[in-house]
TILUM-511989 format. One record per residue: residue number from 1; x, z, y of N, C-alpha, C in turn. Coordinates in pm, whole numbers. Each point is the difference from the previous one (the first is absolute). Layout:
BEGIN
<pt seq="NUM" n_xx="X" n_zz="Z" n_yy="Y" ca_xx="X" ca_zz="Z" ca_yy="Y" c_xx="X" c_zz="Z" c_yy="Y"/>
...
This chain:
BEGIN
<pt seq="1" n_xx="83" n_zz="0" n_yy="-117" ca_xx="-83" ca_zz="0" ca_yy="117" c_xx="88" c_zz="0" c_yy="124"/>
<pt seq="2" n_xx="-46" n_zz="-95" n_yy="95" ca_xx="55" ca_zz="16" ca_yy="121" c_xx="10" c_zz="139" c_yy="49"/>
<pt seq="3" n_xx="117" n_zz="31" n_yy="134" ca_xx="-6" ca_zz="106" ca_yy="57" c_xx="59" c_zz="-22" c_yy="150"/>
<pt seq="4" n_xx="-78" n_zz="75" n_yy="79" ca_xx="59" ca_zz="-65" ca_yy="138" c_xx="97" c_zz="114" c_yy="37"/>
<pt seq="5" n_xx="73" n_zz="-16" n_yy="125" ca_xx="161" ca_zz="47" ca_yy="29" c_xx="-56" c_zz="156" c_yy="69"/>
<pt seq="6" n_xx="-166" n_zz="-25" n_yy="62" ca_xx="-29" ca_zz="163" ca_yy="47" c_xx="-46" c_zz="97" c_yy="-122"/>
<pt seq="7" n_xx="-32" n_zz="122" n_yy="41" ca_xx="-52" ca_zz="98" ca_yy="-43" c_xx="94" c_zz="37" c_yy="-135"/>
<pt seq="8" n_xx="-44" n_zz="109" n_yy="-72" ca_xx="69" ca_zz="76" ca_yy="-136" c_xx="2" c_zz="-179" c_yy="-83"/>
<pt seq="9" n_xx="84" n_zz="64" n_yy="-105" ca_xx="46" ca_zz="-74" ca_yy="-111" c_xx="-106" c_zz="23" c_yy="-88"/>
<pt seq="10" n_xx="-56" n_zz="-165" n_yy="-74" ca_xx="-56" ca_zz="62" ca_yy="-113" c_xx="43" c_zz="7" c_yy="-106"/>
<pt seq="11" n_xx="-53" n_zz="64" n_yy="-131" ca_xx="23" ca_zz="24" ca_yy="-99" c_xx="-85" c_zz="-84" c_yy="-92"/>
<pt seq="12" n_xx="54" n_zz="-16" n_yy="-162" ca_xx="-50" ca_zz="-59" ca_yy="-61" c_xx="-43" c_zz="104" c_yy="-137"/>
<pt seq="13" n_xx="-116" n_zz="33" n_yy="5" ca_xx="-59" ca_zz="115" ca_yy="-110" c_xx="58" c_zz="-22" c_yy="-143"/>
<pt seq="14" n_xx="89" n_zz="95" n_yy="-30" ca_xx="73" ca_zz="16" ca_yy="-123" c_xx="-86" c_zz="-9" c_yy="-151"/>
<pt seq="15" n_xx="-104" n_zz="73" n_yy="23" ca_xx="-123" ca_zz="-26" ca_yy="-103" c_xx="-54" c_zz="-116" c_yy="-42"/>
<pt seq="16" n_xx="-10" n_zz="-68" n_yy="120" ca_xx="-68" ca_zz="-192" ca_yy="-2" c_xx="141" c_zz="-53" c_yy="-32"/>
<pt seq="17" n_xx="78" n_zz="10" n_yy="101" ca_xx="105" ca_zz="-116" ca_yy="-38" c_xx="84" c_zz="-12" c_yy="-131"/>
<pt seq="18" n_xx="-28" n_zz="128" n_yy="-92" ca_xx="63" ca_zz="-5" ca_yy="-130" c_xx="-97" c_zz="-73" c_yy="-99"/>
<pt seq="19" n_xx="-185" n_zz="-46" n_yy="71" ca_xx="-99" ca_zz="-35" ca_yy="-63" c_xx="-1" c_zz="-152" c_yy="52"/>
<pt seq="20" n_xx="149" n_zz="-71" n_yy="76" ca_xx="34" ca_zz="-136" ca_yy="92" c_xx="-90" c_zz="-11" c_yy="66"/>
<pt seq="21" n_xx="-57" n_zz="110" n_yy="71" ca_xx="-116" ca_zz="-31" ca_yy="107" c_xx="94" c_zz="46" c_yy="147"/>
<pt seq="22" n_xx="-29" n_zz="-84" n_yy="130" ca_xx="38" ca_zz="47" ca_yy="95" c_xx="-15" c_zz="30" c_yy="116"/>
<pt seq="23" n_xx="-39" n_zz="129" n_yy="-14" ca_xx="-67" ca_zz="123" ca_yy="76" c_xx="30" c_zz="40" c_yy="105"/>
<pt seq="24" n_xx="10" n_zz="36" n_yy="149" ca_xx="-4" ca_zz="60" ca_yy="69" c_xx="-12" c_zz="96" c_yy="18"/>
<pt seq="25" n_xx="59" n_zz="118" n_yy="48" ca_xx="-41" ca_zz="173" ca_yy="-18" c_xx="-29" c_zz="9" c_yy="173"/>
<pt seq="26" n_xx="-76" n_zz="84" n_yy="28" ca_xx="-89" ca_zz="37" ca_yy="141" c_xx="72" c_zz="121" c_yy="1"/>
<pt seq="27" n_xx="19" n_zz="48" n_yy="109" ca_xx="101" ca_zz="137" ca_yy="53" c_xx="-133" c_zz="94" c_yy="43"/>
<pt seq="28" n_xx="10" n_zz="136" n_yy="-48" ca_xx="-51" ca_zz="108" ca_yy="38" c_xx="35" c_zz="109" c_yy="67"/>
<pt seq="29" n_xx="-53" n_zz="-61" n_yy="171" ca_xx="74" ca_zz="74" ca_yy="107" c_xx="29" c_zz="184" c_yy="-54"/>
<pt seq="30" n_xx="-110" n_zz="6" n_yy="17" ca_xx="-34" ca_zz="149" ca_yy="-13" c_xx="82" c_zz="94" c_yy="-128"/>
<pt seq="31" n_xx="-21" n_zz="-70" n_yy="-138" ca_xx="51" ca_zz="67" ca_yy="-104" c_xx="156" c_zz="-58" c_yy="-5"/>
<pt seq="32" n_xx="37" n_zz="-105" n_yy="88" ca_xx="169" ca_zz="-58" ca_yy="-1" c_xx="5" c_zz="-40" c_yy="-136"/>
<pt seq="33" n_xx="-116" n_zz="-109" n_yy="-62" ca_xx="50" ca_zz="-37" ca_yy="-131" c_xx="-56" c_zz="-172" c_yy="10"/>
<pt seq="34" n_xx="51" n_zz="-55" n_yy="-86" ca_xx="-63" ca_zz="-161" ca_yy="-60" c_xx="-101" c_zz="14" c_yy="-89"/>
<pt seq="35" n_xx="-107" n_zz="-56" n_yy="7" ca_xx="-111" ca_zz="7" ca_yy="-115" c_xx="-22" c_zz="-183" c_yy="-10"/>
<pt seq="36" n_xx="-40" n_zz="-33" n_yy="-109" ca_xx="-65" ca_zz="-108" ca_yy="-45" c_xx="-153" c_zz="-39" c_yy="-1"/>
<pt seq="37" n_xx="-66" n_zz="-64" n_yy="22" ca_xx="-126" ca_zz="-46" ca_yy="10" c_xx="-20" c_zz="-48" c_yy="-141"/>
<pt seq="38" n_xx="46" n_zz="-82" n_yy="-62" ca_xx="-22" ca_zz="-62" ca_yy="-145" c_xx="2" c_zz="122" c_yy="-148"/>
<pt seq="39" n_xx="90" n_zz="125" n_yy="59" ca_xx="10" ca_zz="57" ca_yy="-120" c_xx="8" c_zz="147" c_yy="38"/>
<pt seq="40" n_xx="29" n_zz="109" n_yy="-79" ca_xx="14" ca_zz="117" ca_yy="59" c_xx="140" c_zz="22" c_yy="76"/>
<pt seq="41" n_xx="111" n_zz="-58" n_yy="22" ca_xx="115" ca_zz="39" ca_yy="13" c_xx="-7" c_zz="63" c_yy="118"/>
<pt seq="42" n_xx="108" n_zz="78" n_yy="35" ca_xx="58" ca_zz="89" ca_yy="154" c_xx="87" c_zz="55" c_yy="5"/>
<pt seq="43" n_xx="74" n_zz="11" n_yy="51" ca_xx="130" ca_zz="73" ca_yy="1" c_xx="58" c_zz="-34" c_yy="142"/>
<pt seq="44" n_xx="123" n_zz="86" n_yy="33" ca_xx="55" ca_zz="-15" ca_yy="97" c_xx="116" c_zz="-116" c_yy="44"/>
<pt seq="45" n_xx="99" n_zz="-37" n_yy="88" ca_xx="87" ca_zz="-127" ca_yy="-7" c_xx="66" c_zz="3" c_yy="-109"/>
<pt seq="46" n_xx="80" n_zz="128" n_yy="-11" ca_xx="138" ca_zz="28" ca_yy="-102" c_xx="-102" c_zz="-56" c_yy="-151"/>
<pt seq="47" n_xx="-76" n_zz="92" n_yy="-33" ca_xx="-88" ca_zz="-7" ca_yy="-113" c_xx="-26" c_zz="-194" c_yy="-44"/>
<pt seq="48" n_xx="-55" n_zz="-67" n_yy="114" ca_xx="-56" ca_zz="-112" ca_yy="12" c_xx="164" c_zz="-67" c_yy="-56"/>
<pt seq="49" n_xx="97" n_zz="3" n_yy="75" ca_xx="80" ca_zz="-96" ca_yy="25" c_xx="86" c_zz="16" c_yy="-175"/>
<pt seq="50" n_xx="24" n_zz="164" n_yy="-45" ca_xx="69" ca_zz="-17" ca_yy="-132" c_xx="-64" c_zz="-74" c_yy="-132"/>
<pt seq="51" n_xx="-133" n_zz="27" n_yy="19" ca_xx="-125" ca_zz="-68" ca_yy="-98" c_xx="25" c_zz="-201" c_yy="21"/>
<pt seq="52" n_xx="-8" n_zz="-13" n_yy="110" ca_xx="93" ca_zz="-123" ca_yy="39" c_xx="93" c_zz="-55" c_yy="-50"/>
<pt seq="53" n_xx="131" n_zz="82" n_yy="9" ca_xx="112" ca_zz="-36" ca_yy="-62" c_xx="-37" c_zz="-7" c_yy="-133"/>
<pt seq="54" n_xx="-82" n_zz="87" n_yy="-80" ca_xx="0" ca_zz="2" ca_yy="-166" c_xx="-61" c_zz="-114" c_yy="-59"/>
<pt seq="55" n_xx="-95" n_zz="-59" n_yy="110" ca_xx="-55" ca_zz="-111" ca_yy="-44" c_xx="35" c_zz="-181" c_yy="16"/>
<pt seq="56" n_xx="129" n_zz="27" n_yy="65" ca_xx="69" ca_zz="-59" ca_yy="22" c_xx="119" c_zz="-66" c_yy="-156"/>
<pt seq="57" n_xx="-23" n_zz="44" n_yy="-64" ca_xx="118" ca_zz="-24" ca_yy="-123" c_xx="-68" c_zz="-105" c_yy="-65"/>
<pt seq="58" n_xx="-188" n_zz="3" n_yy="-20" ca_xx="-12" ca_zz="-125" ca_yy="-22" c_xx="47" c_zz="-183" c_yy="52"/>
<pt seq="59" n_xx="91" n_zz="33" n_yy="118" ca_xx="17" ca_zz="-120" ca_yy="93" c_xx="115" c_zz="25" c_yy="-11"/>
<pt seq="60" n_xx="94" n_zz="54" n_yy="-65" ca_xx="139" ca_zz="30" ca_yy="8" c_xx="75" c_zz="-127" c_yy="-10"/>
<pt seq="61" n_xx="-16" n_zz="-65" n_yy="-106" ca_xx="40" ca_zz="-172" ca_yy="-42" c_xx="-127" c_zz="-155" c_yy="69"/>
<pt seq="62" n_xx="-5" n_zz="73" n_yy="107" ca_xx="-105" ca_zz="-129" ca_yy="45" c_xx="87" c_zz="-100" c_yy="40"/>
<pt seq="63" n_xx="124" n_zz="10" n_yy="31" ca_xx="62" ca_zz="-76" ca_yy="52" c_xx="131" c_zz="-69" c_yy="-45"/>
<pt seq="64" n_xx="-7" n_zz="56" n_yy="-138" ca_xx="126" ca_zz="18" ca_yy="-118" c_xx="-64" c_zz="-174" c_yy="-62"/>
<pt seq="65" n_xx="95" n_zz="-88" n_yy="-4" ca_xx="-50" ca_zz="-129" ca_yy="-71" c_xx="102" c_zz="43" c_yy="-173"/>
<pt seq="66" n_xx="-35" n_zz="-13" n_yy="-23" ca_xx="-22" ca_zz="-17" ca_yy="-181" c_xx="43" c_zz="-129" c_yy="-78"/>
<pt seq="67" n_xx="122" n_zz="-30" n_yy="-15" ca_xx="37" ca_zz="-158" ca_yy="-41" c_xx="-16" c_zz="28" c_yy="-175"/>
<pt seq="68" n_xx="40" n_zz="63" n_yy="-51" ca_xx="32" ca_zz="18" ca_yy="-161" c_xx="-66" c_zz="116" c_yy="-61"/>
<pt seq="69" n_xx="-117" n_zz="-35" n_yy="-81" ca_xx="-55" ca_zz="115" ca_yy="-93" c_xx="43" c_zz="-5" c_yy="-133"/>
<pt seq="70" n_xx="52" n_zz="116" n_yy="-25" ca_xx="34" ca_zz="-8" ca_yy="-142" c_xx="-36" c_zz="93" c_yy="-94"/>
<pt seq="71" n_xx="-57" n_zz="-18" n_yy="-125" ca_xx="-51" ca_zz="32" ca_yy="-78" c_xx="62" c_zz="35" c_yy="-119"/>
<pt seq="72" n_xx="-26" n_zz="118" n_yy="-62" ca_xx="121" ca_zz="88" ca_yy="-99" c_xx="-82" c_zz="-37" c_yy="-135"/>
């Protein structure tokens, strides 16, 4: 999803995006947390951003080209 250069950074909901859906998280002034609209998720940046990284290992080789498979 697009994002323009003002306001907070968004996030991409760790719950959906491990389900390849891609989500947007809405900021909760008051409680200082991210919640999701599509699912139950919430948590705070730190919380949001490590759940992030973990889901990230699926894309680890997206960019790895593959010349020779070999078979035992």
């Amino acid at each position: 999803m697009a994002q323009s250069g003002k306001g907070r950074l968004n996030f991409r909901c760790p719950s959906c995006f491990m389900r390849d859906l891609d989500v947007d998280m809405f900021f909760d002034k008051e409680k200082q947390e991210y919640y999701c609209i599509r699912c139950q998720y919430s948590g705070d940046e730190q919380d949001v951003l490590a759940k992030n990284e973990l889901v990230r290992f699926r894309y680890r080789s997206m960019h790895t080209r593959y010349k020779k498979f070999e078979l035992e």
